[in-house]
C-alpha positions in Angstrom: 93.9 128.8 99.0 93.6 126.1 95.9 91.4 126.8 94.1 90.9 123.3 92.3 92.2 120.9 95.1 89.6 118.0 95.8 90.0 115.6 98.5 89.2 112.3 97.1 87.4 109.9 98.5 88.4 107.5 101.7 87.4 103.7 101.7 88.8 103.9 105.4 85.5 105.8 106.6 83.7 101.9 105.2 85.9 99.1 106.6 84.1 98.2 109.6 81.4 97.2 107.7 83.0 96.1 104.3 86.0 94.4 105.4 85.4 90.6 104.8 87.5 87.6 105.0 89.9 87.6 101.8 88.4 84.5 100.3 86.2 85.8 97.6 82.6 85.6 97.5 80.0 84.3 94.8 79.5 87.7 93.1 75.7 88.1 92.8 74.3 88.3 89.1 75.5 91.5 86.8 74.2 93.8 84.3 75.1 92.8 80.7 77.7 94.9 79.5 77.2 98.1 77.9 79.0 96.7 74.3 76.9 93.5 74.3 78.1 90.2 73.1 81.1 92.4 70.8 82.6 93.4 73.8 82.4 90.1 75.4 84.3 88.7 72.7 86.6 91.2 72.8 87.3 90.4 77.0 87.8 87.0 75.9 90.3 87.4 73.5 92.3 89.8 76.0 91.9 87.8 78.4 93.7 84.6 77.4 96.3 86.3 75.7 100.1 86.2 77.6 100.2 89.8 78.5 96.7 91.2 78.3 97.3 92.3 74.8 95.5 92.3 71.9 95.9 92.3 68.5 95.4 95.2 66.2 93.0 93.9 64.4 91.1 92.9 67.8 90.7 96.3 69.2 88.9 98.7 67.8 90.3 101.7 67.4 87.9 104.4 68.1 90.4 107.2 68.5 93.9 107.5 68.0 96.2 106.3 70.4 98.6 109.0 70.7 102.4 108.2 72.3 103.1 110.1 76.1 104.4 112.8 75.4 108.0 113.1 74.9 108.9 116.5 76.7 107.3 117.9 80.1 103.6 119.2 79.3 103.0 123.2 79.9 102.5 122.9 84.0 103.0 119.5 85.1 105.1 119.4 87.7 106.5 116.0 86.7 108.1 114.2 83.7 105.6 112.2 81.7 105.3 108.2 82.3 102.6 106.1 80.5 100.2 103.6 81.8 102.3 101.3 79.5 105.3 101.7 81.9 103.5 102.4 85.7 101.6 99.7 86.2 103.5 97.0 85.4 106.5 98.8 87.4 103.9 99.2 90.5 105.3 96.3 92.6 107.5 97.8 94.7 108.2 97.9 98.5 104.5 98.4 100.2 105.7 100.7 102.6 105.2 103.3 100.5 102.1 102.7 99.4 99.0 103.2 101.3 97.9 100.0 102.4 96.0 97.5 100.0 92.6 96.8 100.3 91.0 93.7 98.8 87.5 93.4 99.7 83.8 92.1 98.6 82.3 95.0 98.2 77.9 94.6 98.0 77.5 98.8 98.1 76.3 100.6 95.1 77.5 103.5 93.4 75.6 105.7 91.4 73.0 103.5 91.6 74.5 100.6 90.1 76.7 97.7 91.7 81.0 97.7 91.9 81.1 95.0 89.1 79.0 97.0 86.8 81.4 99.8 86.9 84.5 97.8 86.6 83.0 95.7 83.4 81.9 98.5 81.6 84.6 100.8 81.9 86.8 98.1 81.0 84.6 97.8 77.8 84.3 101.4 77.4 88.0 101.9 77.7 89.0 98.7 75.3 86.5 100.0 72.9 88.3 103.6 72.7 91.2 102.0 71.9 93.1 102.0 75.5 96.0 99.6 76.5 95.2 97.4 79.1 97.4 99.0 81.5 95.3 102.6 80.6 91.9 100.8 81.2 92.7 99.1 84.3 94.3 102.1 85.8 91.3 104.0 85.4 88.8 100.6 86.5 91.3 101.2 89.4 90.1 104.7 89.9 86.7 103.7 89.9 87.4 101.3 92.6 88.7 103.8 94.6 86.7 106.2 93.7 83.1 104.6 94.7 80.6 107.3 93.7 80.3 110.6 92.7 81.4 113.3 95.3 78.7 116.2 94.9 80.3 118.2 97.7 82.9 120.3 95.7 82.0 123.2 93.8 84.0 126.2 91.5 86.7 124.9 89.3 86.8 121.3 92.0 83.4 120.6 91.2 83.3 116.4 90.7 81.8 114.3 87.7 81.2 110.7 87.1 82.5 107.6 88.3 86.2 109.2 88.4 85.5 112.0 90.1 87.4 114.1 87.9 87.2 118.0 88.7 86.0 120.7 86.0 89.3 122.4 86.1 91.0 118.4 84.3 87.9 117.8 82.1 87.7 121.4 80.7 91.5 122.0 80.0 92.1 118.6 78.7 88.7 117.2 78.1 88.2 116.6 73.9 85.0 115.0 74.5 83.0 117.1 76.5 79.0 117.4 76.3 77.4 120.8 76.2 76.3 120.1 80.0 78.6 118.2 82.3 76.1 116.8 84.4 75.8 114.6 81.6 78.9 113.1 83.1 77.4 111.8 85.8 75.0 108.9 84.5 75.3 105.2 84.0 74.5 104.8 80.5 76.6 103.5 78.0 76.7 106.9 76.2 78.0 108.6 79.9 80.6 106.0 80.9 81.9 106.7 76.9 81.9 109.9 77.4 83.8 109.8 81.3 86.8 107.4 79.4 86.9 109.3 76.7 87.8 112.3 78.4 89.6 110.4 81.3 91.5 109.3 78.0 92.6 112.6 76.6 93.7 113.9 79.9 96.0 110.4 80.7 97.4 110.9 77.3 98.1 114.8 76.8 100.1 114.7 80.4 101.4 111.5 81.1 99.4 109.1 83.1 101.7 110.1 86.5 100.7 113.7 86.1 97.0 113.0 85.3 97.3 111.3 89.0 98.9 113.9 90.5 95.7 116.3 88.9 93.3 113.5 90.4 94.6 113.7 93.8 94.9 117.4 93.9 93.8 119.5 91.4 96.2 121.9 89.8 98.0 122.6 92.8 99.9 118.8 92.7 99.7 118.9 88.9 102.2 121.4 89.2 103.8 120.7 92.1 103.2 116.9 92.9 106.0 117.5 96.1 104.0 120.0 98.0 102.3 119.1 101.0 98.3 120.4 100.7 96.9 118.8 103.7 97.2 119.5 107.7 95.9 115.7 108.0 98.6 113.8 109.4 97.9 110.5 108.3 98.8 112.3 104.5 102.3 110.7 103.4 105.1 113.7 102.7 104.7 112.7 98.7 101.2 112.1 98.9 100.9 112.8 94.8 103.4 110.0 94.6 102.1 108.1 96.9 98.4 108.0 95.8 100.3 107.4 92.0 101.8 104.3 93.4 98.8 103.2 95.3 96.3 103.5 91.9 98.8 101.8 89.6 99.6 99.1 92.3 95.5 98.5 91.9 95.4 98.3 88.5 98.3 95.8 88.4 96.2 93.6 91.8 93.2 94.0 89.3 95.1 92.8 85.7 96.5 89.6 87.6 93.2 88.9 89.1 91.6 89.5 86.1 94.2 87.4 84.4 94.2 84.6 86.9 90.4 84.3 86.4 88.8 86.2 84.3 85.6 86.6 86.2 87.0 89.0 88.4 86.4 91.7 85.6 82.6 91.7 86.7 82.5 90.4 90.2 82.0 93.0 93.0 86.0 92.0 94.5 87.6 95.7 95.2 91.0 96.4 94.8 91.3 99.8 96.5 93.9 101.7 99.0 93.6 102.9 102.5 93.6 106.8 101.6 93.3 109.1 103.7 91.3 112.5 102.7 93.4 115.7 102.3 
């Protein structure tokens, strides 16, 4: 038995009805962005720089931004890797990947529409002081995440947008509220607080090894080559796998993103055809 393996959730279960022709859509109107016109400046700026950088005086530096670690955290089960250095290394032979999705997507999650999600964690993220590479791996989590899964309980038990389990958020978790239901909201204050702990975790393992958490719990945090699932359609390195298919997303959503910058807040998924464990 695991006791903090969480199945995460499958975008397979929705393509009958979401699929759509690849040409994009007119996204419907958004919600304004959680920063306001601040962090719409701040998009801007990123987004017409060369390499989605920005300066140091441009981002605002909220919390540290502490280096990967150096040596193998207590328990991983793999060699730390950054954001910085997966996602841009993501393009690799597909057949390793689970398939790429790219969809309109007109569903809501939590209550509030794909674009939402993906602007305002992008704000969130760039307002914490992120890379681009961290904040659109974990925009890329939220669209593959969708909404909360409420079905787990114990040590699995699922918050917020990223569907993080309480065994992650309370061993590396640095900003956690007194309740973490709180987690679970679409305020500015709860998508803050969801980053900011998404954050710490990506940064005191290694954003590979924060994967392998996501995708199963301790059990492939520790051992990212063991099989958990009877499911066949599972890949043998499913923790690999699923890290590959998340960073390949983020890369699919920086280019977009780059290409036209619109596609931050327009309701076009980037997702992977995963199957549950």
């Amino acid at each position: 038995m695991f006791s903090s393996v969480s199945s995460r959730s499958n975008p397979s279960s929705l393509l009958a009805s979401l699929l759509k022709p690849s040409a994009r859509t007119q996204p419907s109107p958004q919600p304004q962005p959680s920063q306001g016109a601040s962090a719409a400046a701040l998009r801007q700026q990123l987004f017409h720089t060369d390499r989605f950088e920005s300066s140091p005086s441009a981002r605002t530096q909220s919390q540290s931004l502490p280096s990967t670690p150096t040596t193998r955290p207590a328990g991983a089960g793999s060699d730390p890797l950054g954001a910085d250095a997966l996602v841009p290394a993501s393009s690799h032979d597909a057949s390793r990947d689970y398939p790429a999705l790219s969809y309109a997507d007109d569903k809501q999650y939590n209550g509030q529409p794909l674009g939402f999600w993906k602007q305002n964690v992008w704000d969130s993220a760039t307002k914490a002081g992120a890379t681009p590479e961290e904040a659109a791996l974990l925009v890329a989590q939220v669209m593959q995440e969708g909404g909360t899964d409420f079905n787990k309980s114990g040590a699995a038990t699922n918050y917020g947008p990223f569907n993080l389990n309480q065994d992650l958020l309370q061993t590396y978790g640095k900003h956690l509220p007194d309740d973490l239901q709180k987690l679970n909201g679409s305020s500015p204050e709860a998508i803050d607080l969801n980053v900011s702990n998404a954050l710490d975790a990506m940064r005191a393992v290694g954003a590979n090894n924060y994967l392998h958490h996501v995708r199963g719990g301790r059990t492939n945090f520790e051992h990212p080559e063991q099989r958990i699932s009877g499911n066949p359609a599972v890949k043998g390195d499913d923790a690999f796998a699923f890290e590959r298919s998340l960073t390949n997303n983020a890369r699919l959503f920086l280019e977009a993103t780059r290409a036209n910058p619109s596609a931050l807040t327009d309701n076009q998924r980037f997702a992977s055809d995963i199957p549950n464990i």
